[in-house]
C-alpha angles and dihedrals in degrees: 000000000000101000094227100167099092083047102061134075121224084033105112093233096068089066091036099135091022104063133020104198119235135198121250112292112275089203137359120303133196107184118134118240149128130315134218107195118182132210115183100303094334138106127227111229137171106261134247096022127144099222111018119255127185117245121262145213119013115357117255115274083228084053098095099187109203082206135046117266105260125197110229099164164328110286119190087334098312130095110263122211127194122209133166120221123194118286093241100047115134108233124226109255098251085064141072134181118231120194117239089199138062130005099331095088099166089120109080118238092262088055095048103040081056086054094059100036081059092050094051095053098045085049099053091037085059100046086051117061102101128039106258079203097059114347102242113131119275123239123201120265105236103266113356138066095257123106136213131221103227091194096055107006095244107157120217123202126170121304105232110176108210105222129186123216120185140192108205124206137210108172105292094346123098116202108229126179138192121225114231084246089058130102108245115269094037107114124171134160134293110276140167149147132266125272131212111282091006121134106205096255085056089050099044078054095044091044096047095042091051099044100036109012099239136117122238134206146184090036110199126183112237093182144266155285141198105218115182112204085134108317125334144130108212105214113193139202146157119232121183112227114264101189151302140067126315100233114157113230090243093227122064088009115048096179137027127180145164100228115190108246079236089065106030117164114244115303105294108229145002112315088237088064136107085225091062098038089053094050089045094048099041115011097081093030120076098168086061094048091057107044094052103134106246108223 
């Protein structure tokens, strides 16, 4: 099996030397440190630099944060804190926002995978505030990110969505789809989220049968991949075709082809992707495909 945890960005080995993770402050804390400030999906870097680095020292007084600064961890030996400010602010001139996501990779992959460690959590920090069981405001559990109702003792931790995403093959032909959401020409694998009772391999068949009408076989894992817009775990595998006709669902998939490894569409996905890196890895190498350790 390709080792693809020190490849991918948003997996914890990519910053592995650089953070150590901590849980949420206990008490107030000044040290000065980095910031990570959000913006959409986007980063807030100082401009004009080569290679992108996170601001330093006191926010700027024109830097309006919509969330309290959190502290999420020690970067290069400094604490570093995550806010998000509003998608239209104007940022001050000696900033730019950089995407984490997508095309636009000037960001490198440490950058990025901080990004999207901050998003996860702001994310997480906004959707749980209040119980879904009763409705009485959450408090923090000591020394981790999940939260306890004090009315009825329901206890809250992070919501991760396990996600599969599959390259199926055919001989020496790779089933691709587009999304409906998609610009045309922009084709990827078959993907999905868990459903209730399922176990992965039933969903990889589930979600094939349902997007493109065929049946799959000899399901193998590849690997995995946090990817934080806003919460999943992206969970791949390959799968060989076991029978019937390719026919799009016409819903949610508007198209559905085998392509030759020889005539592949442009790349599908962000190259910080699984999808990419599994295509990458396994769609022009057959020898590869075939000789993933099944676990």
């Amino acid at each position: 099996m390709s080792d693809m945890s020190n490849s991918l960005p948003f997996n914890s080995s990519i910053i592995c030397g650089f953070f150590t993770p901590l849980p949420p402050e206990q008490a107030p804390d000044d040290t000065p440190g980095f910031w990570a400030v959000l913006q959409g999906s986007s980063l807030m870097v100082l401009a004009g630099l080569q290679q992108a680095q996170l601001p330093e020292g006191s926010l700027p007084a024109d830097i309006i944060p919509q969330t309290e600064p959190m502290r999420i961890g020690i970067w290069q030996g400094k604490p570093l804190r995550a806010v998000r400010i509003a998608p239209d602010a104007i940022l001050p001139v000696k900033y730019e926002a950089l995407p984490f996501q997508g095309p636009d990779i000037r960001l490198d992959n440490t950058l990025a995978t901080i990004a999207g460690r901050a998003a996860q959590i702001l994310h997480w920090e906004r959707r749980s505030c209040y119980c879904s069981h009763c409705g009485c405001g959450l408090v923090r559990i000591v020394a981790n990110w999940g939260k306890h109702c004090p009315s009825c003792g329901e206890d809250h931790f992070p919501h991760i969505h396990p996600c599969i995403i599959v390259l199926v093959r055919r001989g020496t032909e790779l089933l691709l789809i587009r999304n409906a959401a998609w610009n045309p020409g922009r084709f990827s694998l078959v993907a999905g989220f868990l459903d209730f009772g399922e176990s992965l391999e039933e969903c990889v068949q589930r979600e094939v049968r349902e997007e493109a009408g065929i049946e799959v076989a000899n399901i193998r894992y590849v690997g995995s991949q946090c990817w934080p817009f806003p919460s999943q775990q992206m969970i791949g595998f390959l799968a060989d075709y076991a029978g019937g006709e390719v026919k799009p669902d016409g819903v949610e998939v508007v198209e559905a082809d085998w392509f030759s490894v020889d005539a592949l569409p442009a790349s599908p996905g962000s190259k910080r992707s699984i999808s990419r890196w599994i295509m990458d890895t396994y769609g022009v190498d057959v020898t590869a495909a075939h000789s993933v350790i099944k676990p």
